[in-house]
C-alpha positions in Angstrom: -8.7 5.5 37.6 -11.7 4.5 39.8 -10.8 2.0 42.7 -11.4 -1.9 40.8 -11.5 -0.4 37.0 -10.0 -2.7 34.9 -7.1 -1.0 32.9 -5.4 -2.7 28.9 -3.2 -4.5 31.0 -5.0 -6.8 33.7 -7.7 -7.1 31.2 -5.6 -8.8 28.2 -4.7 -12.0 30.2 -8.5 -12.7 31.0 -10.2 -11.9 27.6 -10.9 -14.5 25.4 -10.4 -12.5 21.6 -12.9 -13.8 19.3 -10.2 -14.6 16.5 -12.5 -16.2 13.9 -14.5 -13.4 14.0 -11.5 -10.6 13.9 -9.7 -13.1 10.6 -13.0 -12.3 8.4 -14.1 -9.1 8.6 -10.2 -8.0 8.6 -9.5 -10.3 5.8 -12.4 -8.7 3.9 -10.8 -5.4 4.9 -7.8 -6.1 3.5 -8.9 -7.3 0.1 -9.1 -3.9 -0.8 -4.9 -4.1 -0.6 -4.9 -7.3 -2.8 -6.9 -5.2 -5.5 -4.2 -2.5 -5.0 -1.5 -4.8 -5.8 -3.1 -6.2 -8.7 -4.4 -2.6 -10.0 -0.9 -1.2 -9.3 1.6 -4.5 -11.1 -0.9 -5.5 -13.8 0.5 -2.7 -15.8 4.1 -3.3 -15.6 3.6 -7.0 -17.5 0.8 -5.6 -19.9 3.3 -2.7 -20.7 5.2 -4.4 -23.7 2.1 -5.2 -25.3 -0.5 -2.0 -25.0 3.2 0.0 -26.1 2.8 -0.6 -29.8 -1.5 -0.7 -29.3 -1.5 2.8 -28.9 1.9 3.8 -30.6 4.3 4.6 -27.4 7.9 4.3 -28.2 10.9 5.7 -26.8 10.5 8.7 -28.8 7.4 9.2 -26.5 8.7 9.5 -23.0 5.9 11.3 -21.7 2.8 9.3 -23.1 5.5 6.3 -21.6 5.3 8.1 -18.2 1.6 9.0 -18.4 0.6 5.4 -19.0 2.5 4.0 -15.7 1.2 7.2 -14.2 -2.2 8.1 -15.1 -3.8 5.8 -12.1 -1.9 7.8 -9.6 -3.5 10.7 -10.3 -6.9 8.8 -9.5 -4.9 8.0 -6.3 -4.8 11.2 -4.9 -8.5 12.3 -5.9 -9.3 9.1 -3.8 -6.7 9.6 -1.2 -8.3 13.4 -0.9 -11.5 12.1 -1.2 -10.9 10.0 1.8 -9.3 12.6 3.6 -12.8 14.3 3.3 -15.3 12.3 3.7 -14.1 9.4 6.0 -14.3 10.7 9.4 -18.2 12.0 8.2 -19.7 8.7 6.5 -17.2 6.4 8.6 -15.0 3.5 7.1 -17.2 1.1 5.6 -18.9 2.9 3.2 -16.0 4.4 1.4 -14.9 0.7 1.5 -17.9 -0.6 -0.7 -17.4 2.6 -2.9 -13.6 1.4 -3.4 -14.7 -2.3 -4.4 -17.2 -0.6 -7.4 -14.3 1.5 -8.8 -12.3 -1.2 -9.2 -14.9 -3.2 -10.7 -15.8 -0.2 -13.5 -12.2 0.1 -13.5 -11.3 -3.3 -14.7 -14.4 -3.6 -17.1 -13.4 -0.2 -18.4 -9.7 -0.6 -18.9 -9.5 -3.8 -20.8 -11.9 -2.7 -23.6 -10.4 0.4 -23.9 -10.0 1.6 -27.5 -8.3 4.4 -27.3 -5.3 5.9 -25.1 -7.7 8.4 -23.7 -10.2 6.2 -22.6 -7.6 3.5 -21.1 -6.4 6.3 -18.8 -10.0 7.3 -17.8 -10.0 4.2 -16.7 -6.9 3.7 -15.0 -7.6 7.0 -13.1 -11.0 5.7 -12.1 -9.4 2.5 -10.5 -6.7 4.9 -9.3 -9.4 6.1 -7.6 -10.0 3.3 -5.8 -6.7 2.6 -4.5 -6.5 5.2 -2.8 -9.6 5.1 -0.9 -8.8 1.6 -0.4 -4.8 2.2 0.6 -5.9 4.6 3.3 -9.3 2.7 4.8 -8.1 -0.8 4.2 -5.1 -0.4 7.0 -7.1 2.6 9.5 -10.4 0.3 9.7 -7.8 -3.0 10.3 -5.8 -0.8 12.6 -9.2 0.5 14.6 -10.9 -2.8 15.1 -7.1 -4.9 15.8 -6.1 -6.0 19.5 -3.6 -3.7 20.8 -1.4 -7.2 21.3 -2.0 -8.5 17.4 -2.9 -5.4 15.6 1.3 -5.4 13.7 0.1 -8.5 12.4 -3.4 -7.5 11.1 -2.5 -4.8 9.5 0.3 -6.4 8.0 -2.0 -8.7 6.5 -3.4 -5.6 4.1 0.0 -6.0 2.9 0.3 -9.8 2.5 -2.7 -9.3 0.5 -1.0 -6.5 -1.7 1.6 -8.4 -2.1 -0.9 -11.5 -3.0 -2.3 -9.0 -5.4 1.0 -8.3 -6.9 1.8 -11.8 -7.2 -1.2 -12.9 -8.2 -0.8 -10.1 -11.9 2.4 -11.5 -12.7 1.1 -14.9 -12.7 -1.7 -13.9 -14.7 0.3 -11.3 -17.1 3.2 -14.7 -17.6 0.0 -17.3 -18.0 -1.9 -14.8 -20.5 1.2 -13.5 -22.5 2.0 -16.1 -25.3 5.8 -16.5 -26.3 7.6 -13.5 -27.8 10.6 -14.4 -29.9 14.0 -13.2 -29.3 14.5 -9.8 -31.1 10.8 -9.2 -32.2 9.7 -6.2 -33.6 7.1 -4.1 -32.8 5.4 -4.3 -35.5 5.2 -7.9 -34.8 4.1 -7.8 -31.0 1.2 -5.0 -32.4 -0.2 -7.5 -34.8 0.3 -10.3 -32.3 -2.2 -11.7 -29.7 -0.4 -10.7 -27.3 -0.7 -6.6 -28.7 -4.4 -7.1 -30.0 -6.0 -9.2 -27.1 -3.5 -10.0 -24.4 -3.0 -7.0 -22.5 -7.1 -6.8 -22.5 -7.6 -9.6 -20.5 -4.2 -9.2 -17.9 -6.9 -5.9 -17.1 -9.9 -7.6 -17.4 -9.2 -10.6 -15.0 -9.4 -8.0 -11.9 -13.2 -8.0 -12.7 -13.9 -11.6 -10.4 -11.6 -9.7 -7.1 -13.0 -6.4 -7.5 -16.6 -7.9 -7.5 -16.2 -10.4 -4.7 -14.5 -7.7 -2.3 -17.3 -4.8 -3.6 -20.0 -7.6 -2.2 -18.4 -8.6 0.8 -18.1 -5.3 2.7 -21.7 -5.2 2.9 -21.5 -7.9 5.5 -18.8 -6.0 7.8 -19.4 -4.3 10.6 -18.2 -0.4 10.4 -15.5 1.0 12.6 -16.1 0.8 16.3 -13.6 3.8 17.0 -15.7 5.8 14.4 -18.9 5.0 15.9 -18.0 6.0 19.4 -17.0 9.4 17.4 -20.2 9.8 16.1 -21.9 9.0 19.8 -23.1 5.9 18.5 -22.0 3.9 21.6 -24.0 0.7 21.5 -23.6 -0.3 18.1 -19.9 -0.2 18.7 -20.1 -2.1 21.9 -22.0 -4.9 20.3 -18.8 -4.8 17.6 -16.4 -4.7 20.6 -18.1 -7.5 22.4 -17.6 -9.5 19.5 -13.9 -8.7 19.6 -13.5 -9.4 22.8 -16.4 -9.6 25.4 -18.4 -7.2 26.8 -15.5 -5.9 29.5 -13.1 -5.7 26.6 -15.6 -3.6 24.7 -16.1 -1.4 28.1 -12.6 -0.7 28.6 -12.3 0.4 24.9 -14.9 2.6 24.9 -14.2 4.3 28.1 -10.7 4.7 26.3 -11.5 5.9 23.2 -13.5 8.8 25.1 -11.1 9.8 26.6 -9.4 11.0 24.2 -12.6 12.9 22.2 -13.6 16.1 24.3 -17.4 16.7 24.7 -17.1 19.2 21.6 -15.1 17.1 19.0 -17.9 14.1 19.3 -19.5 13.6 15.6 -17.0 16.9 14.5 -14.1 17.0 12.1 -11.8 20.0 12.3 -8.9 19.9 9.6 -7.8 22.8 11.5 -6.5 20.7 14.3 -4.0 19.1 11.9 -2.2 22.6 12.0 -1.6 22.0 16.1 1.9 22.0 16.8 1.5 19.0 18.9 -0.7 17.3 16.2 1.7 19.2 13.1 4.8 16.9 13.9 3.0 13.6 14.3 1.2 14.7 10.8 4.8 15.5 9.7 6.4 12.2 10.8 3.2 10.4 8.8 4.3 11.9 5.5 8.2 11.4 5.9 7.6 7.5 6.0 4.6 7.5 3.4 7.4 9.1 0.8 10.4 7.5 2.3 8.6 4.0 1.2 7.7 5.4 -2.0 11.1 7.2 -2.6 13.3 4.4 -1.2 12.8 3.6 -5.5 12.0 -0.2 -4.7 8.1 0.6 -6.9 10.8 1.7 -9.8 11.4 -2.4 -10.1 7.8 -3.3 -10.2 6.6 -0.4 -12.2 9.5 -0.7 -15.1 10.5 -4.0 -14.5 10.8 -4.4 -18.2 13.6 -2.1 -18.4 15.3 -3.0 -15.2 15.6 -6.5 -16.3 16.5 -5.6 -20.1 19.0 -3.6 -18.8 20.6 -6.6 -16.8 20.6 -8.8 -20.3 17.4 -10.9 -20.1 14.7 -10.8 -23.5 10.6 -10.3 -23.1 9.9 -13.9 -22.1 12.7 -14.1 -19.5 11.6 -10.5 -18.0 7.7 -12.1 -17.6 9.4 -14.9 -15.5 11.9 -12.9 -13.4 8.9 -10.7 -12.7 6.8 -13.4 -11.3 10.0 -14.8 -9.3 10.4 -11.0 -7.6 6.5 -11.7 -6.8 7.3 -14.9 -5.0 10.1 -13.4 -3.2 7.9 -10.2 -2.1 5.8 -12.9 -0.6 7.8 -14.7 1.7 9.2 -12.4 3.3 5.9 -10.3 3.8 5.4 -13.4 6.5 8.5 -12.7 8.0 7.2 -9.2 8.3 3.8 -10.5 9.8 5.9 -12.8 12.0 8.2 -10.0 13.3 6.1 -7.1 13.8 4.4 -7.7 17.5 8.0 -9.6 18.1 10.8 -6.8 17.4 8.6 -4.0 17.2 8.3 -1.3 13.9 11.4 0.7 14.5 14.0 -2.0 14.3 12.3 -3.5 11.6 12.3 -0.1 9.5 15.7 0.6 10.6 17.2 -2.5 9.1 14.5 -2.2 6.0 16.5 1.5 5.2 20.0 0.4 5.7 19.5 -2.5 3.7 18.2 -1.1 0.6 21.1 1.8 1.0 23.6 -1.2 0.4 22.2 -3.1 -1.8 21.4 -0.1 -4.3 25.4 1.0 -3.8 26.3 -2.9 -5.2 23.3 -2.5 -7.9 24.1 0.9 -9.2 28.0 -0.7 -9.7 26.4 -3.2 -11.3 24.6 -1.2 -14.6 27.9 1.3 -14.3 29.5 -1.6 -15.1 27.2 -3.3 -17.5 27.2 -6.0 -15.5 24.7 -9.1 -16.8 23.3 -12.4 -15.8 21.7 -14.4 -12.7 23.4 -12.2 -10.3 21.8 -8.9 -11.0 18.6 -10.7 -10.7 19.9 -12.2 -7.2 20.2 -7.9 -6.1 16.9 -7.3 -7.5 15.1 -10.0 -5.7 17.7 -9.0 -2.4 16.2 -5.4 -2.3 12.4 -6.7 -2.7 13.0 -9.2 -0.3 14.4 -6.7 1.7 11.9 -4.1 0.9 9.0 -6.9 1.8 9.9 -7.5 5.6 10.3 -3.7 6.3 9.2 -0.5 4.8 6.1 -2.0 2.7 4.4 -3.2 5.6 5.4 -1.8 8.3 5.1 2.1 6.9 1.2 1.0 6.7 1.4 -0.7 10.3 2.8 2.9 11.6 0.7 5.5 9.9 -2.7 3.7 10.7 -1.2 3.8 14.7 0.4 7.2 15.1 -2.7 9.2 14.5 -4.9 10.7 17.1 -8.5 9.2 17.5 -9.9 12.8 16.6 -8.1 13.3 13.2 -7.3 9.8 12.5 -9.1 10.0 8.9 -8.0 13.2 8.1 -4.4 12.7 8.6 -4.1 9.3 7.6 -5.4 10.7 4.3 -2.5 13.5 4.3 0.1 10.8 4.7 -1.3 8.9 2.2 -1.7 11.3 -0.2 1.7 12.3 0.3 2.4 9.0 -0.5 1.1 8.8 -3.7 2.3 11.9 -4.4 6.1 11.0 -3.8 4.9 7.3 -6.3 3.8 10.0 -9.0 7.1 12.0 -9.0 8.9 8.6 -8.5 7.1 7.3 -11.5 7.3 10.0 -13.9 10.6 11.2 -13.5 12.4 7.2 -13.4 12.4 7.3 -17.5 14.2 10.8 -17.7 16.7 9.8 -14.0 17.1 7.1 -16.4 18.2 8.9 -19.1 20.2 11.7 -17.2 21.7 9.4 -14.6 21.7 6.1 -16.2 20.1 3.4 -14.0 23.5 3.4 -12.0 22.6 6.6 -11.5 18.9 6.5 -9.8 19.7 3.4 -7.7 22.6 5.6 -6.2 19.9 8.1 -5.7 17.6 5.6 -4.1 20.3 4.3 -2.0 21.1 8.3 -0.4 17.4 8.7 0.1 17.5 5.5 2.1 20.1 6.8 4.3 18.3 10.1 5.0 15.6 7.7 6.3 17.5 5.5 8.3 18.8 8.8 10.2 15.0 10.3 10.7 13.8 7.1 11.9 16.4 6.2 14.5 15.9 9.8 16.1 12.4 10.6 15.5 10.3 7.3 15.1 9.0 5.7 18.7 8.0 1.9 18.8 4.3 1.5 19.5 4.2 -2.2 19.3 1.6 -3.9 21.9 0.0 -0.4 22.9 -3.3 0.4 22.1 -4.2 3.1 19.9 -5.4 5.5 22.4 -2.0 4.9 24.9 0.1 6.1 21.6 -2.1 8.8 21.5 -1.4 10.2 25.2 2.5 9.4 24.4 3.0 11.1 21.4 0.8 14.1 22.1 0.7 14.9 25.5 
């Protein structure tokens, strides 16, 4: 370091962040999660209605499957996708591209009038996720404050979460009262089995819109510009941020860590590194570990959780939107506790508390147990879920990444991730079956465990550092 450089740390009590500035472009960013949510829930309350529609029954598991499953297979096109094409055409515009799909998506989906055509559609919005689940968090993570960026990229999940929240209320507002026992012959001829399920699809058209529109008015990624040898254009970013000695110090930082030759290249070679290979590996561990921990199982079939605790159709739409609530509040105490405790405690307690609370859930179904108290475990394990491994597994793999591969690898994790969703997805109906749901929570629960024991040994805490200072630590 030159004699009178400024360095992170004797800069960040002297610059002045500009935080309106940094709350809208992020907050566009992350609309793209509350589209996720919405795309990824909407199904689970539509699901007892679209069922008779297009004939699925319990003598169907796999059309059952395929139905909850089909827009994760658009996931990982989109995840891939982004994996290619994001560190070449840069952030934004895969953004924009994101915000159309889910648009075409939504239009598509609820005037579907066949199977095959609803899951064209649901793979299309698939799509979308998962350009949106990896670029939402990276571009949030590349444009964050090193001192605030836990609590930015958290807010992609409070905005999933909104998303989530935001389907139940609509699938609960939309559905009209199902009477104890009905048949499905009745709920086909119904509203609800006609009409209904259309417009719980159909009211993502307004979101999906909006947030296509919007990105046209963000700025791209200043860590991808500086990539591409576009310097200025991400200093004037950077000075936005933070003032032109902020934007200095970042750029002089992220340089540092791009040799001459890997300016405007992507090598998916480097991935392979050994160095680089178990930073890559660590990524996918906690992309599957927070699909895998089983908690997606509740939102995905909460129809059959819930029936299997004792409650009927309309009870199930309101204990939904109650685990929505839930998921909320506690995705602030995530925001809250992020640049406070750090990741790694925060995932640690997220793993050991799910482990536990699946043991007493799983002796709940063995046991046939019924009534408010099952719901109390169900909303314990979101809640518990909420202020660790959803948000802070998105906080982690936007960080860990090196400048260089950042695209690439976040797309590998992310893929990953889906991946482990679609194999949690389709195979819950036959655990179900072969395991009872006593069974897979028990499953869930040892899962849990094996994460609590990588994390504590292999996960380091990178709260408060900036992106390029976890770099040099975890690769040098």
């Amino acid at each position: 370091m030159k004699p009178g450089e400024k360095t992170q740390e004797t800069l960040n009590g002297q610059v002045s962040y500009n935080m309106a500035f940094i709350w809208r472009i992020c907050l566009v960013a992350a609309m793209g999660g509350l589209l996720f949510g919405y795309d990824w829930v909407v199904i689970g309350g539509a699901k007892p209605f679209y069922e008779p529609y297009f004939g699925i029954s319990d003598e169907t598991p796999f059309l059952r499957g395929w139905a909850q499953s089909s827009a994760l297979v658009g996931c990982l096109i989109g995840s891939v996708l982004s994996g290619i094409i994001s560190d070449k055409s840069g952030r934004k515009r895969l953004l924009i591209l994101s915000g159309l799909l889910f648009t075409v998506s939504a239009v598509g989906t609820a005037l579907a009038g066949n199977f095959l055509f609803f899951n064209v559609f649901r793979i299309i919005g698939g799509i979308g996720i998962g350009l949106a689940s990896n670029l939402s968090p990276m571009y949030i993570a590349e444009i964050s404050p090193a001192r605030m960026r836990g609590k930015f990229v958290s807010i992609n999940q409070l905005t999933i979460v909104i998303g989530i929240l935001a389907a139940q209320i609509i699938n609960m507002s939309i559905a009209k009262e199902v009477p104890e026992g009905a048949s499905t012959e009745y709920i086909l001829n119904s509203w609800n089995g006609q009409y209904g399920w259309r417009w719980m699809f159909g009211a993502e058209i307004v979101p999906a819109f909006l947030f296509f529109w919007l990105m046209f008015f963000v700025p791209e990624s200043p860590r991808w510009l500086v990539k591409y040898g576009r310097d200025k254009l991400a200093a004037k970013i950077l000075s936005r941020v933070g003032g032109s000695q902020y934007a200095d110090l970042r750029i002089r930082d992220i340089k540092k860590t791009l040799a001459s030759e890997e300016i405007a290249k992507v090598n998916f070679r480097d991935l392979a590194e050994p160095k680089l290979r178990r930073i890559v590996m660590l990524g996918i561990f906690l992309a599957v570990l927070q699909q895998w921990c089983g908690i997606n199982v509740i939102f995905n079939y909460a129809q059959e959780v819930f029936a299997a605790a004792g409650y009927g159709v309309s009870d199930i739409l309101f204990n939904i939107v109650i685990t929505g609530v839930v998921n909320l509040i506690f995705t602030f105490v995530a925001i809250y506790s992020v640049d406070r405790f750090g990741r790694r405690i925060l995932m640690l307690i997220g793993a050991s508390g799910l482990a536990g609370i699946y043991a007493i859930l799983g002796a709940g179904y063995f046991f046939k147990s019924t009534g408010v108290h099952m719901l109390i475990l169900v909303v314990s394990a979101i809640g518990c879920y909420a202020m660790s491994l959803a948000p802070i597994t998105w906080v982690v793999i936007s960080e860990i990444f090196p400048n260089r591969i950042r695209g690439a690898a976040m797309s590998v994790a992310v893929f990953s991730l889906w991946l482990g969703c679609l194999a949690l997805t389709l195979t819950f109906p036959y655990l179900k079956g072969w395991l009872g749901a006593h069974g897979a929570f028990w499953l869930y629960g040892v899962i849990c465990v094996i994460g609590f024991v990588v994390i504590f040994f292999k996960l380091p805490e990178t709260k408060g550092k900036s992106l390029e200072d976890i770099e040099r630590e975890l690769v040098d």
